[in-house]
C-alpha positions in Angstrom: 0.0 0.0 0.0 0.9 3.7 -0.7 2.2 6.0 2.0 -1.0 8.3 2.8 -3.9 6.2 0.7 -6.2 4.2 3.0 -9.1 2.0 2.0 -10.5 3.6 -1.0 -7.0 5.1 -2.3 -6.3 8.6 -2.1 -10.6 9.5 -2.6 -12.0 7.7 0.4 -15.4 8.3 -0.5 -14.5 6.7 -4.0 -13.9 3.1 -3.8 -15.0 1.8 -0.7 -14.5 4.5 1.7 -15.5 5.0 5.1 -19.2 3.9 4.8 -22.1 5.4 7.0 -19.7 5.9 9.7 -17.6 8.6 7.0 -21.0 10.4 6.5 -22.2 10.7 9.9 -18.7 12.2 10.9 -19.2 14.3 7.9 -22.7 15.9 8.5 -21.5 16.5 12.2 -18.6 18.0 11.0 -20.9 20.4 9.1 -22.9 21.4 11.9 -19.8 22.2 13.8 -17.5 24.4 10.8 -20.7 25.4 9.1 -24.2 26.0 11.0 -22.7 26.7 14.8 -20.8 29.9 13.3 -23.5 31.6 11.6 -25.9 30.5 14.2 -23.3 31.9 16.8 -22.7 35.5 14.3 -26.9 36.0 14.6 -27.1 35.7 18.2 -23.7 37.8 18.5 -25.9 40.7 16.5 -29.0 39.9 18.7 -27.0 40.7 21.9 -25.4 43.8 20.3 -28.8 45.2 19.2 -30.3 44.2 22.4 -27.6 46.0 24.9 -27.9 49.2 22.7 -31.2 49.5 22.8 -31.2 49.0 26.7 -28.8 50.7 27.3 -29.8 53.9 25.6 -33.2 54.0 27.0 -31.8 53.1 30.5 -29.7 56.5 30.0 -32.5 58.9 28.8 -34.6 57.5 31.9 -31.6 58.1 34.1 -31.4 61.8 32.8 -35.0 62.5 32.6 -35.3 61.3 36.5 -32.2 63.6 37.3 -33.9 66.5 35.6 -37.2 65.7 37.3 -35.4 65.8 40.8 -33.7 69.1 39.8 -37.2 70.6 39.2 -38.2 69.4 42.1 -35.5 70.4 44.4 -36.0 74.0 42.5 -39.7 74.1 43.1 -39.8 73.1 46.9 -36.8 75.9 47.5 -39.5 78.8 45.6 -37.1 79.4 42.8 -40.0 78.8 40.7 -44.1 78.9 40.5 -46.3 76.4 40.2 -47.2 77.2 36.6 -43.3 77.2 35.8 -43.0 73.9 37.6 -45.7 72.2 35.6 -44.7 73.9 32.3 -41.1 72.4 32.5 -42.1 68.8 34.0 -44.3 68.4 30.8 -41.7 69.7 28.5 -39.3 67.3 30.0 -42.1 64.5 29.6 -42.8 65.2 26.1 -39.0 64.5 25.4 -39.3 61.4 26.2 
């Protein structure tokens, strides 16, 4: 026999080759090299989209609520009325 050729010569899947056992290695080894990487890549973009999103709205909240606290804080010391008070809170709301 040739140095490197097994059953089947150099084309193992010519010949006799490795039989069901060859395929079954084969289609696993296509899930593994083929399927897990893209199916990997899509749920890598899922988590990218998903952290944006929450973390942008999770920032707007936090600076709306700081604002909020301002206007209150500005309200209770009388820097402003009542009409002021309302007139900024629901132009801070409307941001939103």
């Amino acid at each position: 026999m040739i140095w490197g050729m097994g059953y089947g010569g150099p084309w193992p899947m010519m010949g006799i080759g490795y039989g069901i056992v060859g395929i079954i290695w084969m289609f696993i080894s296509m899930l593994i090299f083929l399927f897990f990487p893209i199916i990997f890549f899509i749920y890598f973009i899922k988590w990218i989209i998903k952290e944006r999103h929450y973390k942008g709205h999770f920032y707007e909240d936090t600076a709306d609520t700081e604002a909020l606290s301002i206007l209150k804080k500005r309200y209770a010391n009388g820097e402003i009325t009542k009409e002021q008070y309302e007139e900024m809170k629901n132009t801070i709301k409307d941001k939103r």
